[in-house]
C-alpha positions as CSV (number, residue, x, y, z in Angstrom):
1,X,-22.6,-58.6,-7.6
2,X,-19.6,-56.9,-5.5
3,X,-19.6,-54.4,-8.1
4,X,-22.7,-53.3,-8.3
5,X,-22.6,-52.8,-3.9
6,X,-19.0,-51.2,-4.6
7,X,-21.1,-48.9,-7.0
8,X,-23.7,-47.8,-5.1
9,X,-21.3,-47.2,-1.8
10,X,-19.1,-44.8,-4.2
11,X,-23.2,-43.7,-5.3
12,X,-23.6,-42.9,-1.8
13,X,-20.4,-40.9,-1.0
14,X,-21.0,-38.8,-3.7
15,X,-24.4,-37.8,-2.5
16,X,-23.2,-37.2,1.3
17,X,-20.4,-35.0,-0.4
18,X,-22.2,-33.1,-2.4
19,X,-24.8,-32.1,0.3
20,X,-22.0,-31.0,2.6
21,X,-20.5,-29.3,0.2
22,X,-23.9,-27.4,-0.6
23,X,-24.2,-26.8,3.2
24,X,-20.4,-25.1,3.2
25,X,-21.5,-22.8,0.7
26,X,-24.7,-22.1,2.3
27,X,-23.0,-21.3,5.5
28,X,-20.5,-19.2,3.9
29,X,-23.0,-17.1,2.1
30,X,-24.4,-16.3,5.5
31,X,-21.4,-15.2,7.0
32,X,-20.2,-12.8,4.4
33,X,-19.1,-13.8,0.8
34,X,-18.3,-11.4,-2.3
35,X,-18.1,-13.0,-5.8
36,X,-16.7,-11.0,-8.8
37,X,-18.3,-11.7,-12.1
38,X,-17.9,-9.9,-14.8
39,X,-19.2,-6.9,-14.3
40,X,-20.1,-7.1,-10.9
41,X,-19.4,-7.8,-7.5
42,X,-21.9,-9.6,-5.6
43,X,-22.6,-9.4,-1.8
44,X,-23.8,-12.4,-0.1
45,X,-24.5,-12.2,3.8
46,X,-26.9,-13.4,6.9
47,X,-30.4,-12.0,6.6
48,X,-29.5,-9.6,3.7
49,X,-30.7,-10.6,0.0
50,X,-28.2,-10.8,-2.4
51,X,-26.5,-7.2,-3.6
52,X,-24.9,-6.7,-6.7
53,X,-22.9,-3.9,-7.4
54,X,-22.1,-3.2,-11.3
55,X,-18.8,-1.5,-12.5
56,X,-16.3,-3.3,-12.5
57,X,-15.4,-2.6,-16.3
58,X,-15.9,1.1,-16.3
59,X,-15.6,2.8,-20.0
60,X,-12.0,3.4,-19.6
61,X,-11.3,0.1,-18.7
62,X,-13.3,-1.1,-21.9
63,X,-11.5,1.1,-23.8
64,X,-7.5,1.1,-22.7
65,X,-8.5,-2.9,-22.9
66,X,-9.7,-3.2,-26.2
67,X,-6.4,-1.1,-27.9
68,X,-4.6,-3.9,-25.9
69,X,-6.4,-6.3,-27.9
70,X,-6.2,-5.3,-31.4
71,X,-2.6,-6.3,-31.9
72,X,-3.3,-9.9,-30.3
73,X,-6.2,-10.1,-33.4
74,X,-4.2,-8.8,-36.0
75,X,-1.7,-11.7,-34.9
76,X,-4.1,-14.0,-34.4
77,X,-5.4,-13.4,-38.1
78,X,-2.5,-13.3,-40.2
79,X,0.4,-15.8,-38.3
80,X,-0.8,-19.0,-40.0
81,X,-0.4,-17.6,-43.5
82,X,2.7,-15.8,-43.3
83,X,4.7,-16.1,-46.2
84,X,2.3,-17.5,-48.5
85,X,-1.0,-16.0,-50.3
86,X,-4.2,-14.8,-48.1
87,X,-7.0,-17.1,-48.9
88,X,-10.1,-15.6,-49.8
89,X,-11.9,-16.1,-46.5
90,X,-8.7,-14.5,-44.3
91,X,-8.9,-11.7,-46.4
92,X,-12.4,-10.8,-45.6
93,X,-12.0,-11.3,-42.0
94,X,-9.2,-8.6,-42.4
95,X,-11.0,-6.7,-44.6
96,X,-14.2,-7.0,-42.2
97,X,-11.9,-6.3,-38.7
98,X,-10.6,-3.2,-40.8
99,X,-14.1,-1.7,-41.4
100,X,-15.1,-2.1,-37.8
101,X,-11.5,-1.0,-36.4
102,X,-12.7,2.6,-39.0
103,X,-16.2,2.8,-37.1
104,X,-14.3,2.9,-33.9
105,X,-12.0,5.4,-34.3
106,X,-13.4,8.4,-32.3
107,X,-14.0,6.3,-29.4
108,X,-10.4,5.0,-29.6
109,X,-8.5,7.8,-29.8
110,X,-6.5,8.4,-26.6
111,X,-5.6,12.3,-26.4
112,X,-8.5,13.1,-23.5
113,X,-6.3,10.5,-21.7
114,X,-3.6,12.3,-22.3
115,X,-4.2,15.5,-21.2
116,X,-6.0,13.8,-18.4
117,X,-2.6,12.7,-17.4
118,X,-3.6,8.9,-18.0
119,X,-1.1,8.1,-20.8
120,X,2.0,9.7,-21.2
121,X,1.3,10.6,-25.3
122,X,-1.3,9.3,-27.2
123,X,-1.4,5.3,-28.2
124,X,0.2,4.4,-31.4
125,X,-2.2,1.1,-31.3
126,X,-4.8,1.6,-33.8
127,X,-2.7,3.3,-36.3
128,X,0.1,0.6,-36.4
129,X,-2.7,-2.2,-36.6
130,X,-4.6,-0.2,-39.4
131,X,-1.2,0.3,-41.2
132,X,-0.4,-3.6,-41.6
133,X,-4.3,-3.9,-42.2
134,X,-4.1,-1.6,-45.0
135,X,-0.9,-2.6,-46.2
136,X,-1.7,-6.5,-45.8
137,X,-4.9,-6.1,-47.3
138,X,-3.7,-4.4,-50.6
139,X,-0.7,-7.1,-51.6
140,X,-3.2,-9.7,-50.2
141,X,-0.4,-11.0,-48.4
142,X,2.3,-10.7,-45.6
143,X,5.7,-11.7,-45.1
144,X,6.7,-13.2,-41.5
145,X,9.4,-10.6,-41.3
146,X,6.7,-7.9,-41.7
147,X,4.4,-9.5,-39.0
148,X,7.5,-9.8,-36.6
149,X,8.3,-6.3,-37.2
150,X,4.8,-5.5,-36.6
151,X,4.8,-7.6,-33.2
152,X,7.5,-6.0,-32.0
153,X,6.6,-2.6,-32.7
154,X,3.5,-2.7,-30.6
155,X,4.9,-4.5,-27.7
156,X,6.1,-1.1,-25.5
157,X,2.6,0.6,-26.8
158,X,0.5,-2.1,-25.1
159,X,1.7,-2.0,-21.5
160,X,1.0,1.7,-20.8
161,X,-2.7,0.7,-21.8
162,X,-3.2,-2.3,-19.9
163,X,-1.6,-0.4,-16.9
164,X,-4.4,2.3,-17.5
165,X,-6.9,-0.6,-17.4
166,X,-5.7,-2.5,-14.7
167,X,-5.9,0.7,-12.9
168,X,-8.8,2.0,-13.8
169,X,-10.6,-1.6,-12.8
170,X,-8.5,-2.0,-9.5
171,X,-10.2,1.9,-8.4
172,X,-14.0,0.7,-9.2
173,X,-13.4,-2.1,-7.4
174,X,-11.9,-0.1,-4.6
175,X,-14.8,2.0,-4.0
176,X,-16.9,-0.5,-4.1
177,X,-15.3,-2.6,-1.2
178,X,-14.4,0.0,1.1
179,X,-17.8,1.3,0.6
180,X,-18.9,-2.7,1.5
181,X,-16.3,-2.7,4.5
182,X,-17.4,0.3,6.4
183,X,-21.1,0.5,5.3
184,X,-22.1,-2.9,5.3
185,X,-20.3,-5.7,7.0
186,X,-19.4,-6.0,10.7
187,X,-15.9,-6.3,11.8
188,X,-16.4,-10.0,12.3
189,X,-18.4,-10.5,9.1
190,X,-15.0,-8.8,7.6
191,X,-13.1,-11.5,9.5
192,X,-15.2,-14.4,7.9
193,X,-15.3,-12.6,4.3
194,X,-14.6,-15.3,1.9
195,X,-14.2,-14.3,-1.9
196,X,-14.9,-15.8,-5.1
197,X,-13.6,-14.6,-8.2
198,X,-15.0,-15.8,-11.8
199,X,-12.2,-15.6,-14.3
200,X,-10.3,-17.0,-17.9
201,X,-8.4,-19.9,-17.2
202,X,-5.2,-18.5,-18.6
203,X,-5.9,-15.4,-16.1
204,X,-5.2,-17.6,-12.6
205,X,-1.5,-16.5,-12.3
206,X,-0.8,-13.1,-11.1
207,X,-5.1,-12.5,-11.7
208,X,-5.8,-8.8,-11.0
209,X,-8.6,-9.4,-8.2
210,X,-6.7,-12.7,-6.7
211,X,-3.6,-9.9,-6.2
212,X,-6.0,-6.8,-4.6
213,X,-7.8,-9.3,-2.0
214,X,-5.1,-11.2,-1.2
215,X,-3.4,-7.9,-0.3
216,X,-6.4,-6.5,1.3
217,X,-7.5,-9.6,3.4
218,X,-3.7,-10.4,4.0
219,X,-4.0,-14.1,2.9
220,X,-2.5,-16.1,0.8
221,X,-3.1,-15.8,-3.8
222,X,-3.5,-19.4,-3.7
223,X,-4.5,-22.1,-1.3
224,X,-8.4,-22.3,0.7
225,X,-8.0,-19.7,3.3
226,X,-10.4,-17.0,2.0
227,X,-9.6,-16.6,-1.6
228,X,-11.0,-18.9,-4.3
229,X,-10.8,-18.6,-8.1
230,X,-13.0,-20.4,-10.6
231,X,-12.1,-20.7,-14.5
232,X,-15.2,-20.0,-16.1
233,X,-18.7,-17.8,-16.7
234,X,-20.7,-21.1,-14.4
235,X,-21.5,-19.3,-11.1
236,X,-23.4,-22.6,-9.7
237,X,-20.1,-24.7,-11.3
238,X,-17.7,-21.9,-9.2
239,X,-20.1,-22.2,-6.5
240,X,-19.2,-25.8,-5.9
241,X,-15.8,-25.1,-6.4
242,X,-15.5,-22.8,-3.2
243,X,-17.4,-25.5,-1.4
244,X,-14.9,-28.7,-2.3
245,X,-12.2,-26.2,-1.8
246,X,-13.5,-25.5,1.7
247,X,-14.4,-28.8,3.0
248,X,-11.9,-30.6,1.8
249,X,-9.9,-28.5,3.8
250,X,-11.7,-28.8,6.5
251,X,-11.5,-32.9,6.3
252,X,-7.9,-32.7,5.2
253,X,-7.0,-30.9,8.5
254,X,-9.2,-33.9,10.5
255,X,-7.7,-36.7,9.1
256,X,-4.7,-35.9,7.7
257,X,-3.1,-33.5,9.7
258,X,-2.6,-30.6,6.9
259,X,-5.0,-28.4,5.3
260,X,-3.8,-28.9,1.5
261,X,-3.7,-32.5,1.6
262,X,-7.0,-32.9,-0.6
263,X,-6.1,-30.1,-2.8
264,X,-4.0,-32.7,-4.2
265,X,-4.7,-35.7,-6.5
266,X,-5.8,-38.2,-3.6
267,X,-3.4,-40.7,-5.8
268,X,-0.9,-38.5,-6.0
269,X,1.5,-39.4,-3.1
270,X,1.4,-43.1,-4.1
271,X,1.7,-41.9,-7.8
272,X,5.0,-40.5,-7.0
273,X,6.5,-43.4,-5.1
274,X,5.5,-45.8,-7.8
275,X,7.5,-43.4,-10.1
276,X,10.5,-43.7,-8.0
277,X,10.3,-47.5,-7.5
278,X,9.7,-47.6,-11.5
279,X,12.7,-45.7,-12.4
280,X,15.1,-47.3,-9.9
281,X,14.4,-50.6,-11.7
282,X,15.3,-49.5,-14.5
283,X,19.1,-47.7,-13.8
């Protein structure tokens, strides 16, 4: 049956593509490719095995992150049942989140970062979130105008911790690539650096690592010229990502004349003129 050959031609596409794309990948990781997961960056290049370099999260990271955190879960708790009666089972999550929010205090408190010069007094955070907590948790309910209150109140405290954060992550990170730059890679394996960076899928715009090595490599935040971000934990999954991002390039340039073309919905262009066709006929 036609189909069945149509099938296994689409069958056989598939295959080619995905061992080019394996051999882009390959290639790449001989020339000189970093990847930031989590905690680490890791160092792919010819004849080296792979080197991973841990501390990316240093403890003041962890920390100045966490206080940034604790307002979002207070919200996060409590905005469905504004107005109206905590359930049972919300109330325990409160009362639960309040007990481990007490455990933590110590390593919470900000004043060694601010006589370190870090923050500019110490962060209001955890005593504003225990406040509602306790509050909330004693009238087993909240009101929306307290929550908003609440919400707004913390908003200027949070910035001067995730600034600490940001900065404290951006100078591990720092270290380690100028370390990588003038200890380990040749100027041309610098030239062919590619990076991958492993991230939350609400993270992509403005992402702290897209912005330091597209700074640092002077290319482009988005786009397939050496920077490439993945949405996800799956280092194989973002692994096939760089590759597809860097041969379709490659194929785009061949047949089509511009680099982005298959960065695109393959559809799309037609897709669009339907569109137009479709809502001319109907003015």
């Amino acid at each position: 049956m036609d189909s069945e050959k149509l099938s296994h031609l689409d069958q056989c596409f598939i295959d080619i593509y995905d061992a080019a794309r394996a051999k882009a990948v390959e290639r790449q990781k001989e020339e000189a490719l970093i990847v930031i997961q989590d905690d680490d960056l890791l160092l792919f290049r010819r004849d080296r095995a792979l080197e991973r370099f841990p501390g990316l999260m240093p403890p003041l990271y962890d920390k100045m992150k966490t206080l940034g955190h604790m307002p979002l879960a207070v919200y996060c708790l409590l905005h469905d049942h504004a107005d109206a009666a905590l359930p049972d089972s919300v109330l325990a999550e409160l009362e639960s989140y309040r007990t481990s929010l007490e455990g933590s205090a110590d390593a919470l408190d900000t004043h060694e970062e601010t006589k370190a010069g870090i923050l500019a007094g110490p962060c209001q955070i955890y005593h504003k979130v225990t406040a509602l907590l306790d509050t909330v948790i004693a009238k087993r309910r909240v009101s929306r105008s307290e929550l908003d209150s609440f919400a707004q109140s913390v908003g200027a405290d949070i910035g001067p911790v995730l600034a600490a954060a940001a900065h404290a992550q951006l100078e591990a990170c720092n270290h380690i690539v100028k370390h990588i730059r003038q200890e380990l890679l040749t100027e041309a394996q610098w030239k062919e650096l590619r990076v991958l960076v492993l991230g939350p899928y609400m993270a992509r715009q403005g992402e702290l690592f897209l912005q330091y090595f597209a700074e640092l490599l002077d290319t482009p935040l988005q786009g397939d010229r050496r920077i490439v971000y993945f949405d996800g934990d799956d280092l194989e999954a973002a692994f096939e990502r760089l590759g597809t991002t860097m041969l379709d390039a490659q194929a785009s340039h061949a047949i089509f004349g511009e680099r982005d073309r298959l960065h695109r919905d393959v559809l799309a262009d037609a897709t669009t003129q339907y569109l137009k066709t479709l809502a001319a006929s109907k003015s």
